[in-house]
N, C-alpha and C positions, 0 to 999 in steps of 0.2 A: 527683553529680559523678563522673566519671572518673578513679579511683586514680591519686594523682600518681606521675613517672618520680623525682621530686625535689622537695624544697624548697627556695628560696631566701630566707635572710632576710639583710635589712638591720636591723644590730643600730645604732644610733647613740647619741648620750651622749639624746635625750632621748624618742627613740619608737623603737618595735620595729615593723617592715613583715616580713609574709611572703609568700609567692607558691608557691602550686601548679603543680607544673611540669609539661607535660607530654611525654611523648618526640619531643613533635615541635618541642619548646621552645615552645611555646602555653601563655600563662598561665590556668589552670584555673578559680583562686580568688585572691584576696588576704585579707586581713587585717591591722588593724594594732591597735598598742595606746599607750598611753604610759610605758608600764615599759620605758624606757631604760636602759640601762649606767648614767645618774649617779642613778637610783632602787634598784638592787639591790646586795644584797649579794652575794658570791660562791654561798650557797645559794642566792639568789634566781631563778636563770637559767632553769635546768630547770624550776622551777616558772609561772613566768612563758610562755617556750617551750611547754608543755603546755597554759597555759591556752586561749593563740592556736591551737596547729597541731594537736593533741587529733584532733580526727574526722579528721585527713587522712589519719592514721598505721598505719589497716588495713593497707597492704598494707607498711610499714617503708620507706618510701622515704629515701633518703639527704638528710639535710638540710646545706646548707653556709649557712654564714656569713660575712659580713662587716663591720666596722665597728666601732665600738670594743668589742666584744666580745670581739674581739682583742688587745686593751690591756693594762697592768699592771695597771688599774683593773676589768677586764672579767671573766669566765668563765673563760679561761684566755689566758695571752698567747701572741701569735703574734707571734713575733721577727718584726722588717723586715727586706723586703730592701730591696738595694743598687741603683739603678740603676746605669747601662744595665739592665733587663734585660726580658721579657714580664710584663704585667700580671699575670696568673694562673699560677702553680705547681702543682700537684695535690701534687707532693710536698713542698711546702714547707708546704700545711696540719696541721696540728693536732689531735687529737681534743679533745671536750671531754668534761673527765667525767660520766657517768650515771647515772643507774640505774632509767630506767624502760626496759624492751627494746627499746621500738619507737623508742628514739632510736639514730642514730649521728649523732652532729652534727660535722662540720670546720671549720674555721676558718682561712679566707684572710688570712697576714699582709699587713699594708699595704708601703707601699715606702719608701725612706729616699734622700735625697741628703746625699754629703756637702760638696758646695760647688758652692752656698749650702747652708745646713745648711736642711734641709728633711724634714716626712714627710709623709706621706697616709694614712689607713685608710676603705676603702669606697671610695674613687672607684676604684680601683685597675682595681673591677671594674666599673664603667663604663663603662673606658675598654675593658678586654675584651670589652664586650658593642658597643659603638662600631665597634671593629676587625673584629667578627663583621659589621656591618652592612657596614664600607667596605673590606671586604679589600685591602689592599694601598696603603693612606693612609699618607700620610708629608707631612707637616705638626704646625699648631698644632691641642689642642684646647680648649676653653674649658669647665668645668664652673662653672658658677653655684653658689652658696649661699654659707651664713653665712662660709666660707672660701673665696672663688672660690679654683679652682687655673686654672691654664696650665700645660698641658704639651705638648710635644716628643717626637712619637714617629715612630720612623723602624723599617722594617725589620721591623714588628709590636712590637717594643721602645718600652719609655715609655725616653729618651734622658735630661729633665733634666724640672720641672716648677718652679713657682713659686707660691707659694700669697698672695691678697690680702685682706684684710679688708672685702672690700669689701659684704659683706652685714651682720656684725658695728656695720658703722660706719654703715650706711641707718638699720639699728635707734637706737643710739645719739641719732643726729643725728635724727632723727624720732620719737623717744619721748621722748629726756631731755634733750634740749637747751633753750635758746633758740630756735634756730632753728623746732622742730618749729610 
């Protein structure tokens, strides 16, 4: 494989995804594991991270994160921000702490509304890689999963979002119901 430019993971409360990046934004390699955020402990991360991304790491490529590994619960928190604002921050990331050399790991906060009171962590960046695709979209966008969100973005700005349970409750009503 071809020394990644970067790595991107998707850190979530139940499975860890990584992606070899490469400078031309072509994904190289992936990876994933189930040592999520609601399996580790605060030591747990780096060790966990190492096991997955390990051989990528010859050339020290910059690893960014996101998702609840950003959390209070996570590796290190990454305050929200506030909408209106761009999905992605560079300086609003985070390091998180190391100690093996060939990590430098950052950490994308997620976004917060304050009315409706609302947050996101990981779609955040989604919806940046979305905006990369349809430069200059201004409308709805709909992200599926266990939390659908709806969001509002205008201007390259996520505007407002709204988050439904609409994955949360498939499960439910389909495994532990009556119904199912």
């Amino acid at each position: 494989m071809t020394e990644p430019a970067w790595i991107a993971v998707d850190w979530g409360t139940s499975n860890l995804r990584a992606f070899a990046m490469g400078a031309d934004g072509k994904v190289l390699a992936e990876a994933s594991s189930d040592e999520g955020m609601g399996k580790l402990t605060r030591e747990g991360f780096e060790p966990a991270l190492l096991r997955l991304i390990g051989p990528w790491l010859g050339g020290r490529p910059p690893v960014v994160a996101c998702g609840m590994v950003g959390s209070r619960q996570g590796w290190r928190e990454a305050p929200y921000r506030t909408v209106p604002c761009l999905p992605l921050d560079r300086g609003a990331q985070v390091l998180a702490p190391v100690t093996d050399a060939r990590l430098k790991v950052s950490i994308a906060p997620g976004l917060k509304q304050m009315s409706p009171a609302d947050v996101m962590r990981g779609e955040e960046t989604q919806i940046a890689g979305a905006l990369r695709l349809m430069p200059g979209y201004d409308g709805v966008l709909c992200l599926p999963g266990t939390h659908s969100k709806w969001v509002h973005v205008s201007a390259g700005e996520v505007v407002s979002f709204q988050t439904f349970m609409t994955g949360e409750m498939f499960a439910l009503l389909s495994e532990a119901s009556v119904l199912r």
